[in-house]
C-alpha beads as a LAMMPS data file, in Angstrom:
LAMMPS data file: protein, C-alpha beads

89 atoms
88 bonds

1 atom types
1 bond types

-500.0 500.0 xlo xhi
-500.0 500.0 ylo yhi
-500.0 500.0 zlo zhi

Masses

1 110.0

Atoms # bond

1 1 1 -10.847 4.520 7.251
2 1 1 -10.830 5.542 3.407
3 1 1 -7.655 5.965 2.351
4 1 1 -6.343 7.010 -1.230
5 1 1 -3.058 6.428 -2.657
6 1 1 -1.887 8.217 -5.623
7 1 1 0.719 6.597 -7.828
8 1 1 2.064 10.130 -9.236
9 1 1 3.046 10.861 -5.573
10 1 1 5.498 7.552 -5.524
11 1 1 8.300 8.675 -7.592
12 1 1 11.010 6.142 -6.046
13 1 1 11.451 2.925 -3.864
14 1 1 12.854 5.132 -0.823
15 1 1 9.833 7.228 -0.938
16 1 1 7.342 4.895 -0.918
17 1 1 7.122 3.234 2.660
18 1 1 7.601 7.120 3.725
19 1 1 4.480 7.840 1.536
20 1 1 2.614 4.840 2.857
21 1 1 3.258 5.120 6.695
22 1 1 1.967 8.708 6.630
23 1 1 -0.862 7.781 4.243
24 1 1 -1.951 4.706 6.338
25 1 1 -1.163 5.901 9.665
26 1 1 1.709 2.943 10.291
27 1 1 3.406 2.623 13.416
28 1 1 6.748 4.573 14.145
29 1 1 7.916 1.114 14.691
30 1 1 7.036 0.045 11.016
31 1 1 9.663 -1.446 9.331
32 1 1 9.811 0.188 6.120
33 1 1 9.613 -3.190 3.721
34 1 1 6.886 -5.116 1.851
35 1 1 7.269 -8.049 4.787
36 1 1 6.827 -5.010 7.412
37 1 1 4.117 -3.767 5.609
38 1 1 2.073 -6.896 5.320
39 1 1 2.488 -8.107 9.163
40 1 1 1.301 -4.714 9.924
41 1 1 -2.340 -4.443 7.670
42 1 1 -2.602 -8.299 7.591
43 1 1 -3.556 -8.590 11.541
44 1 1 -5.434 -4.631 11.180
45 1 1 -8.706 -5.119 13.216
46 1 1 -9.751 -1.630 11.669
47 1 1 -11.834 -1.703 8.276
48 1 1 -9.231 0.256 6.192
49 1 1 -10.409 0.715 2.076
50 1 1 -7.206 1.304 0.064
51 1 1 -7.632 2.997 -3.444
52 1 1 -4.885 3.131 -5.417
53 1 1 -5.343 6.375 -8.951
54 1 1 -2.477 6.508 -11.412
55 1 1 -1.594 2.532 -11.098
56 1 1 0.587 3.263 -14.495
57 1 1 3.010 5.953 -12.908
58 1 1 3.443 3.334 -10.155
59 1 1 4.969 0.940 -12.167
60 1 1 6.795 3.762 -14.237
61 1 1 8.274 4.854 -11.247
62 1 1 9.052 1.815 -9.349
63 1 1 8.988 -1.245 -11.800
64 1 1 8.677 -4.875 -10.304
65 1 1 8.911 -3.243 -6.619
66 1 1 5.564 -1.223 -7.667
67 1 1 3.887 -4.457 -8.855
68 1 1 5.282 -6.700 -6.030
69 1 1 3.284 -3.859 -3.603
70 1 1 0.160 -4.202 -5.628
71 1 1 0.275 -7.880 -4.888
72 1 1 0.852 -7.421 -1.429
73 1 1 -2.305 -5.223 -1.279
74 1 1 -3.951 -7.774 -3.667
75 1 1 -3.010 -10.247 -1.355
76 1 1 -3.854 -8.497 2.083
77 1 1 -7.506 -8.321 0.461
78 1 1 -7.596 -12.299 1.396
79 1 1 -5.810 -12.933 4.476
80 1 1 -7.754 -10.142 6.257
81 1 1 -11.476 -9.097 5.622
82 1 1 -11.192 -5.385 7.061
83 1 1 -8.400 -4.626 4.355
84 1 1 -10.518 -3.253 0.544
85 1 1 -8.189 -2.340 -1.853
86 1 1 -9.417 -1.271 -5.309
87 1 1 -7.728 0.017 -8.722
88 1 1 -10.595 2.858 -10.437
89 1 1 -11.131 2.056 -13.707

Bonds

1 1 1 2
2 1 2 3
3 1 3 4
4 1 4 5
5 1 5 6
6 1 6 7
7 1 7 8
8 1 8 9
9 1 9 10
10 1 10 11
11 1 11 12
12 1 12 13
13 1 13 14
14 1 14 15
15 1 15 16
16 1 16 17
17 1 17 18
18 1 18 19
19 1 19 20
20 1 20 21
21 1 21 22
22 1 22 23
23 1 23 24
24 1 24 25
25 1 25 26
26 1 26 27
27 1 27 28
28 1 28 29
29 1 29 30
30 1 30 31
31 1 31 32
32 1 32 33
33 1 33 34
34 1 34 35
35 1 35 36
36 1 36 37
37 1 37 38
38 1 38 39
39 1 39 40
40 1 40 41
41 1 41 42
42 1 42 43
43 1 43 44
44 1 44 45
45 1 45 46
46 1 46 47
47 1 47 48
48 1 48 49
49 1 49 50
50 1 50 51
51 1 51 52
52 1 52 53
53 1 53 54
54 1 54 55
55 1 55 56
56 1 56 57
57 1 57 58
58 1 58 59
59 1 59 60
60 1 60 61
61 1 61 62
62 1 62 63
63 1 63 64
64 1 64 65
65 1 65 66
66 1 66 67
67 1 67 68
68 1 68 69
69 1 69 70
70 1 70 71
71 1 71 72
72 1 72 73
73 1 73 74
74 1 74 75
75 1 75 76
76 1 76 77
77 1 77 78
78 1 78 79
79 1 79 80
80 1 80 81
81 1 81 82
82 1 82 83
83 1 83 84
84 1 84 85
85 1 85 86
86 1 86 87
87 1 87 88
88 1 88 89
């Protein structure tokens, strides 16, 4: 699954695990944290490639929660070999 996130579309912290559970296809049952989030994708036996546009307007719009996300997807990356997340240039 090829999904694409798009940093313009986040515009504030309670939007984003809304955003991201109807992007990604979470679980009713998901959580709606960064902890959630990660026990979710990090045991994902589905190859799932995570592209993240607008990375800027992220962080604009969410400030240290935006970049503690990208490390969670950074971090997913290594704990589980079906999860690709990339940043276009």
């Amino acid at each position: 699954m090829k999904v694409i996130l798009d940093g313009k579309d986040i515009e504030n912290r309670e939007m984003v695990h809304i955003y991201l559970k109807e992007r990604l296809g979470l679980p009713e049952y998901y959580g709606e944290n960064l902890d959630a989030l990660w026990d979710i994708l990090s045991v994902a036996s589905e190859s799932i490639s995570i592209e993240l546009r607008n990375e800027e307007k992220l962080i604009d719009n969410l400030g240290h929660y935006g970049r503690s996300l990208l490390q969670v997807f950074k971090d997913l990356t290594h704990e589980n070999t079906n999860i690709e997340f990339t940043i276009p240039e």
